[in-house]
N, C-alpha and C positions, 0 to 999 in steps of 0.2 A: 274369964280364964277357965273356971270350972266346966263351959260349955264347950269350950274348945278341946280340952281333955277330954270331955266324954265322947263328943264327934269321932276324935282320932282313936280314942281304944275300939270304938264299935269297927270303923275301917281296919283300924288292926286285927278286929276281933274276926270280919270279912274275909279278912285277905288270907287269914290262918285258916280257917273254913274251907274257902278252895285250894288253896295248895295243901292242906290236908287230903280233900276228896281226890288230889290228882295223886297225891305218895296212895294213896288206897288204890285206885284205878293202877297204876302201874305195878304195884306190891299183886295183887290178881294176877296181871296179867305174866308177870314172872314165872310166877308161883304153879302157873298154868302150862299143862302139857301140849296144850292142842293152839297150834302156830296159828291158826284163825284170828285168836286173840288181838295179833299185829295187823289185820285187814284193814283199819284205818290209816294205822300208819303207811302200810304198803300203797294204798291207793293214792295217798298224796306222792308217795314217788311217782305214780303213773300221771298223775297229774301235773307234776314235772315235767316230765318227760315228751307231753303233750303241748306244753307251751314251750320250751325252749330245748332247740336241738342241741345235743352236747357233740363233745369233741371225737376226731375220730378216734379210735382206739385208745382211749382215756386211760388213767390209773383210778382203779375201784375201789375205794374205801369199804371195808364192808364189818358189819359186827354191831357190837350195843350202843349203850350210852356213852361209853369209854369216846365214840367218834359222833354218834350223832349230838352229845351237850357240847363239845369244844367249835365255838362258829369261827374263831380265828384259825380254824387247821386249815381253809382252802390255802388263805392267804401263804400261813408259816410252810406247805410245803411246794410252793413255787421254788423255781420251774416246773415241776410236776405236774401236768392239769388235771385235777382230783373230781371225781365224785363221790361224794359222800352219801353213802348206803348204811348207815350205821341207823337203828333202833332200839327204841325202849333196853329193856332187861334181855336180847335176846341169846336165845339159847343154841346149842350146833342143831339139834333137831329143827331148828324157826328158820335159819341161815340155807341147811340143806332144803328146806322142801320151798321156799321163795329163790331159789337159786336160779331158776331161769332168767328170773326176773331182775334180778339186784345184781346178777352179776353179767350172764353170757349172753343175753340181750343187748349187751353194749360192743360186743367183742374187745372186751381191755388189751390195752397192753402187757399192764402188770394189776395185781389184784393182791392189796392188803388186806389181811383177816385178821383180825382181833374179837378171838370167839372163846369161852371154855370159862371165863371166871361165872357167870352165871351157874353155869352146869355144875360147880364144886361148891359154891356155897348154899344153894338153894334147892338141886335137884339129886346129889350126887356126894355128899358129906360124906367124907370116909373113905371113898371107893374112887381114889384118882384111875386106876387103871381102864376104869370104865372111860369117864371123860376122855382120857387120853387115847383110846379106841374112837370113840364118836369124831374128834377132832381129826385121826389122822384118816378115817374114812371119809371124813368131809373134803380135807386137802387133795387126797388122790381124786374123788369125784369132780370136783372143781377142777385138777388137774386135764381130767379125762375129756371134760366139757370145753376144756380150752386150751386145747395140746400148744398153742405156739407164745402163751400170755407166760409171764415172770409171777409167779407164787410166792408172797413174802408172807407168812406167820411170826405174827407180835404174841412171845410169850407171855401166860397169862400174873398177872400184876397182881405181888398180894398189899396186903390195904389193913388199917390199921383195927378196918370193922370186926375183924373176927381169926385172930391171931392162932386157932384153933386147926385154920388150915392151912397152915403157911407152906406146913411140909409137904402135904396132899399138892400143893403148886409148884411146890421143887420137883417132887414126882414128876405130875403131870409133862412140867417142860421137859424134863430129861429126857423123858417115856420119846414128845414128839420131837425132840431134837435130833435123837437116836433114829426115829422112824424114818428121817426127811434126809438125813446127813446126806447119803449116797444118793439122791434122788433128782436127778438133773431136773430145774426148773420150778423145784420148790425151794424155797430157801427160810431157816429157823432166824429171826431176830430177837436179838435179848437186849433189852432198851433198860432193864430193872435196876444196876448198877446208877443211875442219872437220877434215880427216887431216894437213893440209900444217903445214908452218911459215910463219912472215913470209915467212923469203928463197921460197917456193915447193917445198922440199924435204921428202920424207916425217919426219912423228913417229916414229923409229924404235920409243920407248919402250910404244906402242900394239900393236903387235904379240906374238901368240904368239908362243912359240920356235920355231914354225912360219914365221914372217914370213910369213906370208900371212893366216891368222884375225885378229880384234880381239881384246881384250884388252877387260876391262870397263869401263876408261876407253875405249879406242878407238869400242868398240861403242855407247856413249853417246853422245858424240860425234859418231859419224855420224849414228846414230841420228834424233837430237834434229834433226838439221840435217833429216833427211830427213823426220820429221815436220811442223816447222816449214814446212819449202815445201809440202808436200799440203794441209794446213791453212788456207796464204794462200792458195790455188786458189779 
């Protein structure tokens, strides 16, 4: 018995080691100004893209971890034929200069973003007005690259990690909500109401142990909500 416990704590001890070295690798790569950083990841999209032809004029999932950790979004947003372009911790600076790539290389339909909570907690604390600049030069750009695709921006989700900025994300959306309102072919979604409670207070229970990722009820839930509003468009 005593052998079998010490086997399993060393495995445990293993397994905490690497998904350690991977929160390090990604916490870097965050943290990090220069969009290089994502070239692995980006080249397995090309790598993708070399073995299996996607669909014609798809809907482009595009943004961080928020879409690249949830594997059941192909599924939850049928009808829709999605790709999913979503990495790491990425930032509007990582999104615009891979943008060829991840996005107008496909000619989408319509093109989901969900970009800007990286940029406020990690690059940008304090200073929504900046994010909320980056983000809406990113939408027009995207826009300009793709004059005839449907623009939907998922406001950015605050999270129980660091309650410091919650206001800085009220900002922010309002900032791009206001930017986009009049803007034929971009369209602001606000999914955040599907995370909150009655009284207006976050679902704690929805959260990773991270308190920042969804959780697979979470992930649903926003999900679904966010689906639903692109849908009534």
């Amino acid at each position: 018995m005593a052998k079998v416990l010490k086997v399993t704590a060393i495995i445990f001890l293993f397994i905490s080691l690497l998904a350690g070295g991977y929160i390090w690798d990604i916490l870097r790569k965050i943290e990090s100004t220069d969009p290089l950083v994502w070239e692995r990841e980006i080249q397995t999209f090309r790598d993708i893209d070399l073995d299996c032809e996607s669909a014609n004029h798809p809907v482009v999932l595009v943004g961080s971890s928020s879409i690249a950790l949830y594997s059941g979004l192909e599924d939850l947003m049928q009808p829709l034929s999605v790709i999913k372009r979503g990495f790491g911790g990425a930032s509007v600076s990582d999104i615009s200069y891979y943008r060829s790539e991840i996005i107008d290389k496909y000619e989408p339909s319509k093109i989901i973003i969900y970009v800007g909570a990286i940029d406020i907690y990690y690059h940008y604390k304090g200073k929504p007005d900046i994010v909320a600049k980056s983000v809406n030069e990113l939408l027009f750009d995207v826009k300009k690259n793709n004059p005839t695709a449907e623009i939907y921006y998922i406001a950015v989700r605050p999270s129980p990690f660091d309650p410091e900025v919650w206001q800085d994300i009220k900002q922010i959306n309002s900032a791009i909500e206001k930017a986009t309102k009049d803007i034929s072919g971009i369209t602001y979604v606000n999914a955040n109401r599907s995370v909150r409670k009655k009284d207006g207070s976050l679902m704690r229970d929805i959260y990773k142990f991270d308190r920042t990722h969804l959780n697979s009820q979470g992930n649903k839930l926003w999900w679904s909500e966010i689906k639903r509003q692109i849908i009534s468009y």
